[in-house]
Every structure is written in C-alpha cells, then in structure tokens.
C-alpha positions as CSV (number, residue, x, y, z in Angstrom):
1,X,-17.2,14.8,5.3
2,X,-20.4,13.8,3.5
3,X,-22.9,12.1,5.4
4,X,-23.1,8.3,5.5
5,X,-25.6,6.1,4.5
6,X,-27.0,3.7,6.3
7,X,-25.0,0.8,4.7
8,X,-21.8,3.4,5.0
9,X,-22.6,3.5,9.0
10,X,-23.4,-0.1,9.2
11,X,-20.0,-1.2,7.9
12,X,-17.9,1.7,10.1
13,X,-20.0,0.2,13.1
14,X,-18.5,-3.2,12.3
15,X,-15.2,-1.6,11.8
16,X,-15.2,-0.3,15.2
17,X,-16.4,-3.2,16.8
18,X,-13.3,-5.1,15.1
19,X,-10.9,-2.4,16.5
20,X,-12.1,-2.5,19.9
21,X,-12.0,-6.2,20.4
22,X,-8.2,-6.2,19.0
23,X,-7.7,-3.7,21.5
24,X,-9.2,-6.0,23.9
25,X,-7.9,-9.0,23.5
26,X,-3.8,-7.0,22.3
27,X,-4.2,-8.5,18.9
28,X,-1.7,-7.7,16.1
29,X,-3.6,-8.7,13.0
30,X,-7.0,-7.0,12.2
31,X,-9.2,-7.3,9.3
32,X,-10.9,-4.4,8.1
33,X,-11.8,-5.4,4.8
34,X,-15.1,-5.8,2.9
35,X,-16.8,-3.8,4.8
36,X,-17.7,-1.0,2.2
37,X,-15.6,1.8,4.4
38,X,-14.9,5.4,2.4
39,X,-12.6,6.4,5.2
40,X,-10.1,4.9,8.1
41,X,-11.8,5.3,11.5
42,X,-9.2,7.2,13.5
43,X,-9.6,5.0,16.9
44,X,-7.3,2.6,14.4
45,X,-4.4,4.8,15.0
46,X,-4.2,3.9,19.0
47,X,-3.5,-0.2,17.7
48,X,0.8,1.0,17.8
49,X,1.4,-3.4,18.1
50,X,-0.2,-4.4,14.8
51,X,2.2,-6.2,12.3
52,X,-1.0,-6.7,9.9
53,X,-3.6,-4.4,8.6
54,X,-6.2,-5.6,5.6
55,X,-8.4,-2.4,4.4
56,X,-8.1,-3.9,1.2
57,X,-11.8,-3.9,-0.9
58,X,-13.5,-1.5,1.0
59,X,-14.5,2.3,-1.2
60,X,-11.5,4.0,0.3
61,X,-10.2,7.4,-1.9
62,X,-7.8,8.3,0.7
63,X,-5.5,7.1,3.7
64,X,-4.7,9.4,6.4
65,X,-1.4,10.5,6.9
66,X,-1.5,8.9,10.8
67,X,-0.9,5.2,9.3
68,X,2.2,6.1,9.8
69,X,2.3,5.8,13.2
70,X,1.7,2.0,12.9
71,X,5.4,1.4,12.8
72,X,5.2,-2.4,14.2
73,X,3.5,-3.5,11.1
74,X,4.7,-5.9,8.4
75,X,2.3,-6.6,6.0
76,X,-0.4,-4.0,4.8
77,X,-3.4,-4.3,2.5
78,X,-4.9,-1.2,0.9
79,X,-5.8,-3.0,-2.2
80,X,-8.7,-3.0,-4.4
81,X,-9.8,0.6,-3.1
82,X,-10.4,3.5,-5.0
83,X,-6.8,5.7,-3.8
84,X,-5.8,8.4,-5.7
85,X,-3.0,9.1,-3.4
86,X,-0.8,7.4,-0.6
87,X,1.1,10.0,2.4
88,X,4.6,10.0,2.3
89,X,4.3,9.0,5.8
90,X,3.7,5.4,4.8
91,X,7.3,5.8,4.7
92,X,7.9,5.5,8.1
93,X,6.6,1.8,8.3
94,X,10.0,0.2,8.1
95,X,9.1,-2.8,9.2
96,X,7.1,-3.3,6.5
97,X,7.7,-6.9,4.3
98,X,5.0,-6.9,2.0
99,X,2.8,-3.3,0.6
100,X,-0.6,-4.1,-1.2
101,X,-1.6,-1.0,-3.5
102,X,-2.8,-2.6,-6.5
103,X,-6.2,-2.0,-8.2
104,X,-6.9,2.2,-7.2
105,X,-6.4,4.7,-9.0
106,X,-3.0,5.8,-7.9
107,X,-1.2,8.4,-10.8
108,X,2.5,8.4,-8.4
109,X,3.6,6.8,-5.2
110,X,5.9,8.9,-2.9
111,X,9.4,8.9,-2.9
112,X,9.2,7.9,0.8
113,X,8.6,3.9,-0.5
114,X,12.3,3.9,-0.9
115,X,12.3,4.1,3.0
116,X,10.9,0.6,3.7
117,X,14.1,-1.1,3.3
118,X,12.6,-4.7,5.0
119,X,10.1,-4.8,1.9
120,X,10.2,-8.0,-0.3
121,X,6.8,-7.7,-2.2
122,X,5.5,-4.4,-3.3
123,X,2.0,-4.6,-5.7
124,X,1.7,-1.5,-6.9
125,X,-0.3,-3.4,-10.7
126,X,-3.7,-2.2,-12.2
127,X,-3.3,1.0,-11.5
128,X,-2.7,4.6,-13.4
129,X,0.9,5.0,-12.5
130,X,3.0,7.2,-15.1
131,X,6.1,6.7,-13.4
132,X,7.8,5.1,-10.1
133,X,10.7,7.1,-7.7
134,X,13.9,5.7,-8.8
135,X,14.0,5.7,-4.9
136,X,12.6,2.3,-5.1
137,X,16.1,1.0,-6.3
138,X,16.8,1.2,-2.2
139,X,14.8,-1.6,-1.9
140,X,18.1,-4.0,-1.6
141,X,15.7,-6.8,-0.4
142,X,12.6,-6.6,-3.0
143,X,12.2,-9.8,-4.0
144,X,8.7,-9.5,-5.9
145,X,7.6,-6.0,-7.8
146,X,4.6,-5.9,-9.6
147,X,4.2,-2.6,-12.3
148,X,2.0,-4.2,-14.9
149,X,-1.2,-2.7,-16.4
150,X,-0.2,0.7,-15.8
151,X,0.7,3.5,-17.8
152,X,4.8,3.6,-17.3
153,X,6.8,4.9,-20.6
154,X,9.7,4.5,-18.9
155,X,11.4,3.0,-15.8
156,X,14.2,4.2,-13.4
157,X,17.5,2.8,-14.3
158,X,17.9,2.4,-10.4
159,X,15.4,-0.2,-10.7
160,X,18.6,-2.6,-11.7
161,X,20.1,-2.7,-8.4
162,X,17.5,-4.8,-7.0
163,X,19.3,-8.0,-6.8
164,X,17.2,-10.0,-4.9
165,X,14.5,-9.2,-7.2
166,X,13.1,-12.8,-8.7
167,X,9.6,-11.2,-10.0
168,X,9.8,-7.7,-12.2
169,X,6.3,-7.7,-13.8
170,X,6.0,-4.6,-16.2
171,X,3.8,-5.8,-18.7
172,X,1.0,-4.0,-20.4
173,X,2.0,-0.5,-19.8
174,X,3.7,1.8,-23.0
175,X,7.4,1.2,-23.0
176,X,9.2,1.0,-25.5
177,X,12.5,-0.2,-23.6
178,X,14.0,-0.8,-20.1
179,X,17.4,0.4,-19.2
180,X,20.1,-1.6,-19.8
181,X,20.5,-2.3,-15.9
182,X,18.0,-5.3,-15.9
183,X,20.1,-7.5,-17.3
C-alpha cells in the first residue's frame, strides 16, 4: 500500500479515533465520512453491533471483503467514493434496508445483491454500470431503485417482479426499451 500523506494519516487518525470511541461507548451508528480515507481501517471490522456505517465521500477505490462480517447493519453509505468494485460478501448483510453506491465508478455489482432480501432503497445512479444481475428481481421488498446516468442498454426482465417498487429511475442511460414486465 502506498504511503500516506500527511493529510491521508491525519484523516485515518480521526477515523480511528471515531472507531474506538463507538467501541467505547457500544455505539451502533458511526460516521466515517469526509474524512479523505483511500482505504477501510481494519479495527472497523471488530464493530459486529453497528446497524449504520457512512464511508460515503471519502477517496475510497476499494472495500474489503471483511464488511461482510457486519451482519447487524441496516443502512450503509459508500457513496460518492471512487469504487471500481464491491465483494460479493456485501451479500451477506441481510439485514440491510437501504445500500448507498451511487457516484463511483462501479462497471457491475455482484450477483450477491439479490441476497439482501430486507432492502427497500438501493442507489446504485451516476455510475458506469453496463448491466445489473437479474438477481436483483429477489428483492420482493425494494421499494426505491435508482439506475439512472449509467450506461445500461438493457435491463433484466426480472426486474418486473419488484412489486413494492414505487421509484424505478432509469433515465439517461442507452436503452432503447424495457421488458414488457414493467408494466
């Protein structure tokens, strides 16, 4: 791993500080965000109680494949990072209502997403996505999903069985239809 700047070590400083006093004081929320991190400190992994995580605008290209061992949580921000990629293991965060992904650089989400069967919101907008699993038509409870400005030409039919879904936002991507499903 390259070494970090000051400004780099300054921020994971605070990070740790913030993940020590949650572990202090058996807090489930914790806010790691803004604080210019290009990795996830590790000594995160031992907080098993959170329900919410926010590592949302912070220089991240990657999440390690440990976050899911974070099974208690509910709500989790990784937005406005740079991520190429996501580990299947997110897949193991069933309890999960509400996944932030939106503005990286993600080009495919894993299949595992289909998994997280409690989820109602899932932003996975402003991204480079070519296409999503047709896995995500598992989601039975999805209320909200947001696809636009990406680069989708088409989209599972599976989609369609999402019939709590009251927000489908596919917008400013390239297709030329949607299956016959949505309707």
């Amino acid at each position: 791993m390259p070494a970090m700047t000051p400004e780099d070590q300054q921020g994971y400083d605070q990070a740790l500080r913030n993940i020590e006093a949650c572990r202090r004081e058996k807090g489930r929320s914790l806010d790691l965000s803004f604080l210019g991190l290009n990795r996830v400190p590790s000594e995160l992994m031992s907080l098993t109680d959170l329900t919410q995580l926010e590592l949302h605008n912070n220089e991240l290209t990657s999440v390690p494949a440990e976050i899911g061992q974070l099974t208690a949580l509910t709500q989790l921000r990784l937005d406005n990072n740079q991520l190429t990629e996501v580990p299947a293991e997110i897949g193991h965060l069933a309890a999960l209502t509400e996944l932030f992904l939106y503005n990286n650089q993600l080009t495919a989400v894993p299949t595992e997403l289909g998994q997280l069967t409690a989820l109602t919101t899932l932003w996975l907008h402003n991204n480079q996505l070519t296409a999503v699993p047709a896995e995500l038509g598992r989601l039975t409870v999805l209320v909200q999903l947001f696809l636009h400005h990406n680069q989708l030409t088409t989209v599972p039919e599976e989609l369609g069985q999402l019939t709590a879904l009251t927000n489908l936002h596919l917008y400013n991507n390239q297709l030329t239809a949607v299956p016959a499903q949505f309707g």
